[in-house]
Each structure stands twice: as C-alpha cells, then as structure tokens.
C-alpha positions as CSV (number, residue, x, y, z in Angstrom):
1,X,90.0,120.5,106.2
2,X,87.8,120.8,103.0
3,X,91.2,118.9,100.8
4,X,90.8,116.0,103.5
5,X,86.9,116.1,103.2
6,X,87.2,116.6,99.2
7,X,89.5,113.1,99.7
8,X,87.2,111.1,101.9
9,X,84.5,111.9,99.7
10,X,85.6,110.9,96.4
11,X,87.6,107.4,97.5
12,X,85.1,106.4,99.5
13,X,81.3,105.5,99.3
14,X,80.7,106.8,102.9
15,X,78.4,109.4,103.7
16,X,80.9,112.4,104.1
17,X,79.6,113.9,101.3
18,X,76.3,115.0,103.9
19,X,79.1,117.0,106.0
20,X,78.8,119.9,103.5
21,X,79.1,121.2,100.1
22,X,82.6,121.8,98.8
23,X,84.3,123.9,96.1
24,X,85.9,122.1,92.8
25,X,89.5,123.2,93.7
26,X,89.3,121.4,96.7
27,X,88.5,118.0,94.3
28,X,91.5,119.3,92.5
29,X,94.1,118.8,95.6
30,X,92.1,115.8,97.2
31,X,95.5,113.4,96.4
32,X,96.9,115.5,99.1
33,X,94.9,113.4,101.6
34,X,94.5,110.3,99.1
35,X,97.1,108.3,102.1
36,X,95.6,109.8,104.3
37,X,92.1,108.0,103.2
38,X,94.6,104.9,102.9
39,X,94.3,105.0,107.0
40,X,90.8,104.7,107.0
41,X,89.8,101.9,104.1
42,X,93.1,100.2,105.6
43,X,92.0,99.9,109.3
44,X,88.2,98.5,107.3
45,X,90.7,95.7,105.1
46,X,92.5,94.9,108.4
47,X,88.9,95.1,110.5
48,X,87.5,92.8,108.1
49,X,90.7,90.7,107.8
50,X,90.4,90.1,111.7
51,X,86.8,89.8,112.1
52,X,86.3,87.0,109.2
53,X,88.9,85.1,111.2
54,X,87.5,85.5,114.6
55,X,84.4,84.4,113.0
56,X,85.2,81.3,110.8
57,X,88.8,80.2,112.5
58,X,89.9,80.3,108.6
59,X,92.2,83.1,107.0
60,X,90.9,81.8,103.6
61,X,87.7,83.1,104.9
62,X,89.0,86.0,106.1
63,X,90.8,87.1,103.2
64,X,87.9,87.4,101.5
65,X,85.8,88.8,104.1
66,X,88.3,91.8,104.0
67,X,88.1,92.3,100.5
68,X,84.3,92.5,100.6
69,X,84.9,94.7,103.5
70,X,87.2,97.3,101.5
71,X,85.2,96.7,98.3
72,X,82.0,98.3,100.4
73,X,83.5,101.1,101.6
74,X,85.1,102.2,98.4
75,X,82.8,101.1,96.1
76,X,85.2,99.5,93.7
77,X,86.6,102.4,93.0
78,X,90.1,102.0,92.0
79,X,89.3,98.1,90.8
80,X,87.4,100.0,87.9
81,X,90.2,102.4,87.4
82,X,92.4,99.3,87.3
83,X,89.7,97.8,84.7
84,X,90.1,100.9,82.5
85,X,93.8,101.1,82.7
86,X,94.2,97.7,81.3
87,X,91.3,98.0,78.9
88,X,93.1,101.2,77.4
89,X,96.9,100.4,77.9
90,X,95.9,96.6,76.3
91,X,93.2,97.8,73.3
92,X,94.5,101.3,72.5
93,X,96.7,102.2,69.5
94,X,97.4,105.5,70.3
95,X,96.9,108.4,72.5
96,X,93.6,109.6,71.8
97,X,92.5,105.9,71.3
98,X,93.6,105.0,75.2
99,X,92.5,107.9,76.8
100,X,89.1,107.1,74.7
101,X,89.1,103.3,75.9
102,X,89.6,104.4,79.7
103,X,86.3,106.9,79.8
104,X,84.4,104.2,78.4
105,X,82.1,102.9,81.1
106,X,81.7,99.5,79.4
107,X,84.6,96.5,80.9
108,X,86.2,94.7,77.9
109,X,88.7,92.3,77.6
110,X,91.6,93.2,78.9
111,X,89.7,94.9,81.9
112,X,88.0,91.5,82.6
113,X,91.1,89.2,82.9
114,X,92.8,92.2,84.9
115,X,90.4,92.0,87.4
116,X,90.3,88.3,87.7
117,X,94.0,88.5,88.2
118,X,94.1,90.9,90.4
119,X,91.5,89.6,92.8
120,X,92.6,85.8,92.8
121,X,96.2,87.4,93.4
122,X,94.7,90.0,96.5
123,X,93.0,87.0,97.9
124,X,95.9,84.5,98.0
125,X,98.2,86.7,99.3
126,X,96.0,88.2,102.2
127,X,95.0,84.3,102.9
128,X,98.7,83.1,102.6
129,X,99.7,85.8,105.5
130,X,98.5,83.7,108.3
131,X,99.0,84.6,111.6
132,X,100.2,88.1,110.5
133,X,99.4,91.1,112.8
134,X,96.6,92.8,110.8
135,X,98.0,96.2,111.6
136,X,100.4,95.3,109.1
137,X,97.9,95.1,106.6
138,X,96.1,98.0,107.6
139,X,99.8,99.6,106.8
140,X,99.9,98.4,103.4
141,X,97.4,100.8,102.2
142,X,98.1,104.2,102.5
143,X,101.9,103.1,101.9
144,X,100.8,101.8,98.8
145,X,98.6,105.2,97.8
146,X,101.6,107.0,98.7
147,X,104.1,105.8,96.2
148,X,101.1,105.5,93.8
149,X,101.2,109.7,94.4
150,X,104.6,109.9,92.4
151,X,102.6,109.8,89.0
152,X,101.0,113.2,89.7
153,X,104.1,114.6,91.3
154,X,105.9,113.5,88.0
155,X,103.9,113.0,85.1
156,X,101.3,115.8,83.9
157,X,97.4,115.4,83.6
158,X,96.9,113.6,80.4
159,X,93.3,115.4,79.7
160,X,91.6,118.5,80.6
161,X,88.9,119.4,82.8
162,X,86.1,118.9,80.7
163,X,86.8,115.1,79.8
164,X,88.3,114.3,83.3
165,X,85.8,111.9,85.0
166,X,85.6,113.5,88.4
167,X,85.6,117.0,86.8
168,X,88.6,118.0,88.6
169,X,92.7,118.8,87.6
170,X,94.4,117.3,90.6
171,X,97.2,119.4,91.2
172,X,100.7,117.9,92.5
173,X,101.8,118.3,96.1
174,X,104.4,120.5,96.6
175,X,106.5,121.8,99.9
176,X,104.3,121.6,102.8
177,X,101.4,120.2,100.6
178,X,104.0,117.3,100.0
179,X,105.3,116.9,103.1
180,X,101.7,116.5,104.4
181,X,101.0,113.6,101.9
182,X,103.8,111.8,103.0
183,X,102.8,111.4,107.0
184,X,101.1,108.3,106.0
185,X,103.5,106.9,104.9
186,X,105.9,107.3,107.4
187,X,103.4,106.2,109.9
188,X,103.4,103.2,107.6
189,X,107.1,102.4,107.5
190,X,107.1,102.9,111.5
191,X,104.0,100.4,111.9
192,X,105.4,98.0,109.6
193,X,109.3,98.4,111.8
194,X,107.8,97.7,114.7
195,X,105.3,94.8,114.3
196,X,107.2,92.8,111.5
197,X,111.3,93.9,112.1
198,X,113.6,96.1,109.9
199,X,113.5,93.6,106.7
200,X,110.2,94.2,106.0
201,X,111.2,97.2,104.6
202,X,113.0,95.5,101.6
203,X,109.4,94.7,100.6
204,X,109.5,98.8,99.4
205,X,111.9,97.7,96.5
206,X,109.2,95.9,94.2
207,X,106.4,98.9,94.6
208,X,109.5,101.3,94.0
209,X,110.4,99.6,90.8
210,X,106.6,99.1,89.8
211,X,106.2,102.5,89.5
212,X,109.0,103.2,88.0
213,X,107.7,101.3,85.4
214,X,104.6,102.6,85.1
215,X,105.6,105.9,85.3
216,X,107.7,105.2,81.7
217,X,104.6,103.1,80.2
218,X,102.1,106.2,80.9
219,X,104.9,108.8,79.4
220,X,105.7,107.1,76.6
221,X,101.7,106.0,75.5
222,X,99.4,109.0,77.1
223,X,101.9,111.4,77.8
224,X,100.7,111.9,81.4
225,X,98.6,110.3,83.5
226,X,94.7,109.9,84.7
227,X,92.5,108.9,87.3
228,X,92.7,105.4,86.5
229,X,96.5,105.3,86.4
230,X,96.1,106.5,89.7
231,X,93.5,103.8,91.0
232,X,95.8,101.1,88.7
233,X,98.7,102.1,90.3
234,X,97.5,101.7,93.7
235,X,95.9,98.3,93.9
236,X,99.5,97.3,91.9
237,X,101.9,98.6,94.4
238,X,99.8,97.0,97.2
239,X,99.9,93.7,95.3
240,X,103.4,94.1,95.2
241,X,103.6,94.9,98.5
242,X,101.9,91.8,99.4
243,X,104.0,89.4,96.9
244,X,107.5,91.3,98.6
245,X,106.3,90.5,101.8
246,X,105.6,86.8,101.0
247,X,109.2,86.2,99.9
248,X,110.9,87.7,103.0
249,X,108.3,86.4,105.1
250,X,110.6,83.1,106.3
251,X,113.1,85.6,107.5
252,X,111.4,88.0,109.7
C-alpha cells in the first residue's frame, strides 16, 4: 500500500502526504498505481463535469468547471510536464540541450502555445460531449494514464537520480506489478462498453498510434524518457481520446 500512497501523493495536491512518511523506492514504483490515481482525479473531472451542469444548465459551463475541478486536485501537474515537453522537444538541439530545457522551471514559447492548445482543445471537447454520461469521462482518465505507462515499460529513464525532478528512478512494471497497472484500465474499457456500446472502443486506435509516436520522438531525441514525457503523454492520449470519441459519436 506505500506504492499506491507513494502515487496519490505525488499526482495529486491532496493531503495524503499527512498519512505517513514513505521510503524513496516506493516514489520509484509509484507508476504502478499512476491509473490507479486516474480513478480518483477522473471521478473529480466527471464530479465537476456534472456539478457545473446541474448548476448553470450549460455544458460550456461545465466543461470548464471540470477542468478547474481536476486542475485543483492535481495542481497542474502534468499540464507543466506538458509545458516542459514542448518547451524541450520544440527549443532543444540536442540531447543534453532538451533534457536541460525540460528542468527549467521557467515556461517559454513553445510551452506557452502548448498550453493554450491544449486547454482550448480539452475545453471544446468536454463541452462538445453533451448529454454524455459523465462516467464516461471519468473513464477517460486512468485509460489514458495507462497507455501513457508504455513509455516506461519501453523506453529507459533518460537522466539519473540526482537530476530527476522528483528524485526518484521509476522503475517499469513487470509480471504481477504489470498486471496490477493494467486493472484500470480494464475497468475503463468495461465502463466505457457498457454506457456508450462496443464502437467506442475504436476511439483506442488514435491514443494507440499517439504513443506510438511518441515513443519514436523521445528514442530518437533523448534516448529515453522523463517525467514530463510522462505528464505530456497523458493529457495527449486523453485528448485523443476525446477527439476519437467525437468522430464516432454519431454512430453510438
């Protein structure tokens, strides 16, 4: 239970961190339960999703009521990861020059219009989704976190202790470790099934081939991956996500 409290703790701003002290290694195998977090700032998006509407009668209003929702509970977390990623991947010439970039705390260009990007796009797809069962969108997010999971099952750590951020390794999941990350995301598929219908599912390809994507870009420019791949990766695959089920969304 400390991986699962090491997880809460560091993608979210909520007070688990009072619970107890932990030991690093259990920082270092916190993505096992990174979906698993997805279940809890998922329900909050989906909360805050149905509450704005209930409120204001408007799912433009309740779009962005959820995002302020999720944005509270995780402190922007992997939007600044997402900042840092494009800041590095866009500005960097070389390895050492990107992975430089990305620990920088300061937001430049490319960071800035990645953000504005992302958030217009977030909003206009969570307020396009009318009349959509929010458990669907609760769904999204540890299904999203899961296939974001394949860069550390795939790609190596592209620094070393000392210059990681959160001062932690993670290590990849592997057999029952694995098996334990994916639960979510089952739970996901099996949400999504029965509340939307079977073609929902083809909503999978876009994330799939995302991170396929990715997974090339961050081998071929950092050799590896980092934190903010991860928290890049993420908020991309849920975009997608979104976008995939937008264009099916006339034939559930």
């Amino acid at each position: 239970m400390n991986d699962l409290l090491a997880a809460l703790i560091l993608y979210t701003r909520l007070p688990f961190g009072r619970i107890k002290k932990l030991p690093m290694e259990s920082f270092s195998r916190a993505t096992d339960y990174w979906s698993w977090t997805g279940i809890l700032t998922g329900a909050f998006l989906a909360s805050g999703y149905w509450c704005g509407y209930k409120l204001s009668g408007s799912f433009s209003f309740a779009a962005l009521f959820a995002i302020i929702v999720r944005i509270l509970v995780t402190g922007a977390f992997h939007e600044d990861g997402l900042a840092d990623f494009f800041d590095g991947m866009g500005g960097g010439y070389n390895r050492e020059r990107i992975l430089e970039i990305m620990k920088d705390s300061h937001t430049g260009t490319y960071g800035v219009i990645a953000l504005i990007i992302y958030f217009l796009s977030f909003y206009l797809s969570l307020s396009s989704l009318a009349g959509i069962f929010p458990v669907v969108i609760w769904a999204l997010d540890p299904l999203s976190k899961t296939f974001a999971l394949s860069q550390i099952k795939l790609l190596p750590y592209a620094r070393n202790v000392e210059n990681a951020k959160v001062k932690a390794v993670y290590t990849p999941p592997s057999g029952f470790r694995f098996f334990i990350a994916l639960i979510p995301a089952l739970l996901s598929c099996g949400v999504l099934v029965n509340f939307a219908g079977a073609k929902i599912l083809l909503a999978l390809i876009l994330p799939l081939l995302l991170m396929i994507g990715l997974i090339i870009l961050m081998k071929k420019k950092i050799n590896g991956y980092t934190g903010d791949c991860c928290g890049a990766s993420f908020l991309m695959c849920e975009l997608s996500l979104y976008w995939g089920i937008l264009l099916i969304y006339p034939v559930l």
